[in-house]
DOPAMAR-81301 format. One record per residue: residue in one letter; y, z, x of N, C-alpha, C, CB in turn. Coordinates in steps of 0.001 Angstrom, whole numbers, plus 500000, padded with zeros to 6 digits. Atoms other than C-alpha are relative to their C-alpha. Glycine has a CB too. Layout:
DOPAMAR-81301
AYZXYZXYZXYZX ...
end
This chain:
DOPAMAR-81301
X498988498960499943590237268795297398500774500046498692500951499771501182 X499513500019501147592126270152294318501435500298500309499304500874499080 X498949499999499951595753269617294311500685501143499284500260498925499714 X499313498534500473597587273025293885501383499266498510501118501014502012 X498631499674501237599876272681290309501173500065500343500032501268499284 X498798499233499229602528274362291878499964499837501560499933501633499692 X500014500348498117603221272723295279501303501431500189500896497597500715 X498859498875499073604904275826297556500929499799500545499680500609500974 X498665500350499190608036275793299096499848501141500925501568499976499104 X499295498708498614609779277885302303499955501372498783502450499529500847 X499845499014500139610996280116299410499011500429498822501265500141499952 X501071499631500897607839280306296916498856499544501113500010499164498360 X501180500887499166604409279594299713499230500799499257499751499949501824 X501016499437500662601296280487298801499323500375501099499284499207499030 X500729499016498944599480283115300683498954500944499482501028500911500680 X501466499944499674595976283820301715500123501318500983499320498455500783 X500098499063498767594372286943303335499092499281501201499264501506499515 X501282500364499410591333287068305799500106499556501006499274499244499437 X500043501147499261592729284807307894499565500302501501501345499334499906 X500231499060498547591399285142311523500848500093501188498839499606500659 X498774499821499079593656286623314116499606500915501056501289500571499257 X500762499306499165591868287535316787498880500946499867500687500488500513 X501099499494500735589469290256316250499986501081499017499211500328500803 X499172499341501440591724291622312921500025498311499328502132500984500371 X499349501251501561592161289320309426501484500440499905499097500364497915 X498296500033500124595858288743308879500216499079498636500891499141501579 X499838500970500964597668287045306344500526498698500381500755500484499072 X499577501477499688598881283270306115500764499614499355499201499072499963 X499576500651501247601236281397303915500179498287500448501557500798499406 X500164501777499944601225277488303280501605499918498974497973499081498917 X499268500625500822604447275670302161500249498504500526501188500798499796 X499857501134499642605617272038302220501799499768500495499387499146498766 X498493500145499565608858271739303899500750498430500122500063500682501496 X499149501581500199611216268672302818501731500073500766500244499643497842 X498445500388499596614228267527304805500596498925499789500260500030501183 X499741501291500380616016264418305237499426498955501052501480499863499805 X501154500421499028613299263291307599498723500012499669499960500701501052 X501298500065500595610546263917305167499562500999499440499132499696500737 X500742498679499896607802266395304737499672500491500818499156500152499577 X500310499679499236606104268588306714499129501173499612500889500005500692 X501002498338500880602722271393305624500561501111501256497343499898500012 X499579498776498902603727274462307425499080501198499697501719500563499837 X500747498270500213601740277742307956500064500682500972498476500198499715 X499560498759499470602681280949308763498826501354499941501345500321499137 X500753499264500266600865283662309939500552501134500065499069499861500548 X499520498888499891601422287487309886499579500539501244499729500716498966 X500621498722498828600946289981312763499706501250499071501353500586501402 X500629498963501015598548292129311260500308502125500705497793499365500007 X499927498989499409600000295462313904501228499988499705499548500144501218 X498843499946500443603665294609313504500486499502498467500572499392500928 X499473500402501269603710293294309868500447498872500275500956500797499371 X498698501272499743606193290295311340498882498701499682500914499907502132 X500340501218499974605691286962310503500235499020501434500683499551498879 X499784500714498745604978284583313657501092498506499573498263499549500678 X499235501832500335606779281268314078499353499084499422500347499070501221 X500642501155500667605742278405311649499863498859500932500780499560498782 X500814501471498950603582275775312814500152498934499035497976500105500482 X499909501539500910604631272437311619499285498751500464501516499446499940 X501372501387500179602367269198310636501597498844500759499091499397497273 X499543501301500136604204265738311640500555499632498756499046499174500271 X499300499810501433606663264421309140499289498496499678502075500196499895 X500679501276500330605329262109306623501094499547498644498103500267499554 X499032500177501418606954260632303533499633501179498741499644498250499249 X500526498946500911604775262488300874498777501157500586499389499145498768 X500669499001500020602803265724301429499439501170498940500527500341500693 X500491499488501098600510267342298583499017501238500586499287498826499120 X500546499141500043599066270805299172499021500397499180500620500511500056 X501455499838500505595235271431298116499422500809500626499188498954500005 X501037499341499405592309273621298094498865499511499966499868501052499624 X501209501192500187589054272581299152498820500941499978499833498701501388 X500856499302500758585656273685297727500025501616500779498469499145499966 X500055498765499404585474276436300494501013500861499685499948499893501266 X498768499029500415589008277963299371500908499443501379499562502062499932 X499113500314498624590346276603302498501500499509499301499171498523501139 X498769501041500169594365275150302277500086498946501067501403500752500030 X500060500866499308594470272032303329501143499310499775498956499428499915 X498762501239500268597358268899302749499395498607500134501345500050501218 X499689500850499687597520265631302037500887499075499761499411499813500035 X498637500778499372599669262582303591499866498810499503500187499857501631 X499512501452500265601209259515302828501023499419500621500338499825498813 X498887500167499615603681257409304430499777498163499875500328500867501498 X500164501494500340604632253644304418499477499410501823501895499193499220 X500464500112498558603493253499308269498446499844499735500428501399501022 X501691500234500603600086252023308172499069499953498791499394500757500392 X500596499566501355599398252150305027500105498413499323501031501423499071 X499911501571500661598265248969302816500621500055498674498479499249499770 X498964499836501452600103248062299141498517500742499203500838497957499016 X501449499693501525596446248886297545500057501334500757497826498865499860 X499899499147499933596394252044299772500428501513499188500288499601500600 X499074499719500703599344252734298271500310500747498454500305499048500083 X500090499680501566598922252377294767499056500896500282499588498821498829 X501238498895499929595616254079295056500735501745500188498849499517501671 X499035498438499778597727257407296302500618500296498541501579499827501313 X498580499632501590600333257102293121498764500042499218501603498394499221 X500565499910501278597637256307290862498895501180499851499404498639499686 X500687498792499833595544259281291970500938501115500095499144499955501150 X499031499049499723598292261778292648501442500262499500500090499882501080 X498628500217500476601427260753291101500594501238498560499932498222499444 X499514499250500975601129263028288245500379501579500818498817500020498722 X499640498600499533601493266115291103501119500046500438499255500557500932 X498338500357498928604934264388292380500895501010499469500980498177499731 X498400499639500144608176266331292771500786498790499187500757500168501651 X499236501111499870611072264580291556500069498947501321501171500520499785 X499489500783498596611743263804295236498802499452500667500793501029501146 X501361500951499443608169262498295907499850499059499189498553500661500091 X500181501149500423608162260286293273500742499227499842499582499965499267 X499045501247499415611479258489294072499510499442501474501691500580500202 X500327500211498923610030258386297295498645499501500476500291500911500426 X501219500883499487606763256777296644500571499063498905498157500611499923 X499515501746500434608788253869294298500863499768500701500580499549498562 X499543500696498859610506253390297328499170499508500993500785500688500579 X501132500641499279607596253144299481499086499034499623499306500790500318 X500745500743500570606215250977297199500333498679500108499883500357498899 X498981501485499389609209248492297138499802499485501416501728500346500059 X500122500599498617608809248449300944499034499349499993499926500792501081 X501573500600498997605341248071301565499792498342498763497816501813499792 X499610500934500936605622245525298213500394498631501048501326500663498999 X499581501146499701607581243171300702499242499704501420501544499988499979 X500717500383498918605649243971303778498939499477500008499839500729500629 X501743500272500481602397243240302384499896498681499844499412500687498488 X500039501450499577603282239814302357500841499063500970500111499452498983 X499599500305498331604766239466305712498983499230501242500250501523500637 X500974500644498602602579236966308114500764499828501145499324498453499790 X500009499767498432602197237717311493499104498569500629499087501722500422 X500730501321499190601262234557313865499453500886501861501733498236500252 X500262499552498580599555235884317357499449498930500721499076501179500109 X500388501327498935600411232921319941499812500548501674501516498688499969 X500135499468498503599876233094323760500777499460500486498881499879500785 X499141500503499095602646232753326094499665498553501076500221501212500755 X500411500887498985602551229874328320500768500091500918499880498774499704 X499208499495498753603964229570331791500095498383500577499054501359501171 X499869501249499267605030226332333731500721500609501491501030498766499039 X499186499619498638605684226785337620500914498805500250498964500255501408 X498662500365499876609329225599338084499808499249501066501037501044500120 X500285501006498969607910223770341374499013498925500017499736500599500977 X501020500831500603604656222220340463499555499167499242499586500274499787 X500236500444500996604802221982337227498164500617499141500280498467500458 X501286499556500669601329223612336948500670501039498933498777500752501148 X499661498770501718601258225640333352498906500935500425499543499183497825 X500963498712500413599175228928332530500567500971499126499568500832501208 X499568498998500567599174231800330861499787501287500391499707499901499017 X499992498549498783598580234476333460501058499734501150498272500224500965 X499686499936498317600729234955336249500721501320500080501080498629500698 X499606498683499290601684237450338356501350500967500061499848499680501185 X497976499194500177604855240216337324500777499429501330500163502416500218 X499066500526498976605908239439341179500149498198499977499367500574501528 X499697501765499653606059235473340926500763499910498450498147498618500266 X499286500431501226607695235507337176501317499198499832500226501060499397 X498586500749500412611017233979338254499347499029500834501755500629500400 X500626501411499692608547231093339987499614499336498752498708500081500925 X500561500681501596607757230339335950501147499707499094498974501135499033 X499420500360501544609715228988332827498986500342499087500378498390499714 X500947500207501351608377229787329781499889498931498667500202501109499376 X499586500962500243607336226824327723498908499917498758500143499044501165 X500638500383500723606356225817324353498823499040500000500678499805499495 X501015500697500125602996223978322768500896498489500324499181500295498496 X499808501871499839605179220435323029500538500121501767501756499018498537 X499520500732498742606176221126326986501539500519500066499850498194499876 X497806499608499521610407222676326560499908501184500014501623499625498730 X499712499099499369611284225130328164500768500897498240501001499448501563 X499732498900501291611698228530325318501245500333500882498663501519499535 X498534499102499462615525229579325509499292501771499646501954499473498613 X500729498429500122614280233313325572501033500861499132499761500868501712 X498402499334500582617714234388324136499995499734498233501687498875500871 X500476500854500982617533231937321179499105500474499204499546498968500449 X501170499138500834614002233074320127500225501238499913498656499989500532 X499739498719500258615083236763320408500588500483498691500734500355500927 X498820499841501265617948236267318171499296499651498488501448498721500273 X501214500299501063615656234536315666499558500525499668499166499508500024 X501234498987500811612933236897315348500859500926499614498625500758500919 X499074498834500776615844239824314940500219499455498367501764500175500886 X499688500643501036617299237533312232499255500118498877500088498916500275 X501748499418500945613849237414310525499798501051499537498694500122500715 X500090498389500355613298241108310458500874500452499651499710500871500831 X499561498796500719616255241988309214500110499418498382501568500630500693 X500271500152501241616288240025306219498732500065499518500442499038499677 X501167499432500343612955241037305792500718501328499559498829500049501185 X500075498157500543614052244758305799500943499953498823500725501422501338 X499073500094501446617017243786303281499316499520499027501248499104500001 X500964500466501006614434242065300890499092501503499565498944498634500754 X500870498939500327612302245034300990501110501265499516498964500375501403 X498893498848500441615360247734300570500429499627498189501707499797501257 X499151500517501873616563245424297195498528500043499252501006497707499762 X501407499758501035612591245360296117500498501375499867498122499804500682 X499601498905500011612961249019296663500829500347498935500456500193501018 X498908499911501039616091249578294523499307499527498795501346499120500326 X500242500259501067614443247813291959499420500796498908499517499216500183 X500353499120500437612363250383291172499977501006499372499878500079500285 X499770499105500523614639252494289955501024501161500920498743500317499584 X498958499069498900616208254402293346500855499315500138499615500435501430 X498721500282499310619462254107294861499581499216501321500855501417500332 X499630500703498522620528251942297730499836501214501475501950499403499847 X500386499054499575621097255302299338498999500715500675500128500248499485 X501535499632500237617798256590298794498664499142500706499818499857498431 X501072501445499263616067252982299873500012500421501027500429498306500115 X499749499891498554617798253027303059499229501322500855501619500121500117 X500715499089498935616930256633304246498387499992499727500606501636499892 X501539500161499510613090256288303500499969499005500919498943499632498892 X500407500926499527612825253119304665500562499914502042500543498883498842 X499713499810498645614688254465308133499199501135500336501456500183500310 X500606499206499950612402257451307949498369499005500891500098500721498440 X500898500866499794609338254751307814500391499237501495499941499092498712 
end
């Protein structure tokens, strides 16, 4: 797909005839609509009997959105966001696309960069609950939603998990995680400002 030069807006889109509208061609227009929630490709079609433009149909909001045509002439878009996306993903996007950025897309992919920068080396551990029956003493790791207050939940050495305790912990964790990644972020060059709302967008 070839990345349009001139990405469209609400008040410049770029518009196509032909388009099919039952059994009349109508027209269309493509723009990229930015709020403070993101992007979003939008296209509008005409009523080819009343002239009027119908209601715009909007994509899902993403962080970045680049408007292209593809060999057929078709308009198409594409997305980026720090949601699923790996740090090599990442780069790969900027280093292919970066020269089509807005201002406001390319503060907004060296913010996504800072993030994913700190997430990308974030390890995840996936343990299995254990269970001890409070009468027995038999352990497992299945039991039944209705018998759950017949169980404690209990670590690999045998003590009983304060459930409260570990909650507070893992919060703790994640948020200085997200403050590490907001100050990578900043580093880059954006505002604190700026960090924060992508990274609450993400």
């Amino acid at each position: 797909m070839n990345i349009l030069k001139e990405q469209p807006t609400e008040n410049n889109p770029i518009t196509r005839g032909n388009y099919p509208y039952g059994f009349k061609k109508a027209n269309i227009r493509y723009w990229v609509e930015t709020t403070n929630r993101g992007q979003r490709f939008v296209s509008q079609t005409q009523n080819p009997t009343t002239l009027k433009w119908n209601k715009p149909k909007k994509s899902t909001y993403d962080q970045i959105i680049l408007i292209g045509e593809k060999d057929n002439g078709h308009i198409s878009f594409i997305n980026k966001s720090v949601t699923y996306s790996s740090l090599e993903e990442i780069k790969s996007f900027g280093d292919k696309y970066s020269v089509h950025f807005s201002e406001y897309q390319s503060k907004e992919f060296k913010t996504m960069l800072g993030l994913i920068e700190v997430y990308d080396k974030v390890e995840y551990k996936v343990v299995s609950r254990k269970y001890r029956h409070k009468v027995t003493g038999e352990t497992t790791e299945q039991i039944n939603l209705m018998e759950i207050s017949s169980y404690e939940e209990v670590n690999e050495q045998g003590e009983v998990v304060n459930a409260e305790k570990e909650q507070k912990e893992k919060r703790e964790a994640n948020r200085q995680i997200n403050r590490l990644a907001v100050a990578n972020a900043t580093s880059k060059g954006v505002s604190v400002g700026e960090a924060i709302s992508t990274f609450k967008r993400a």
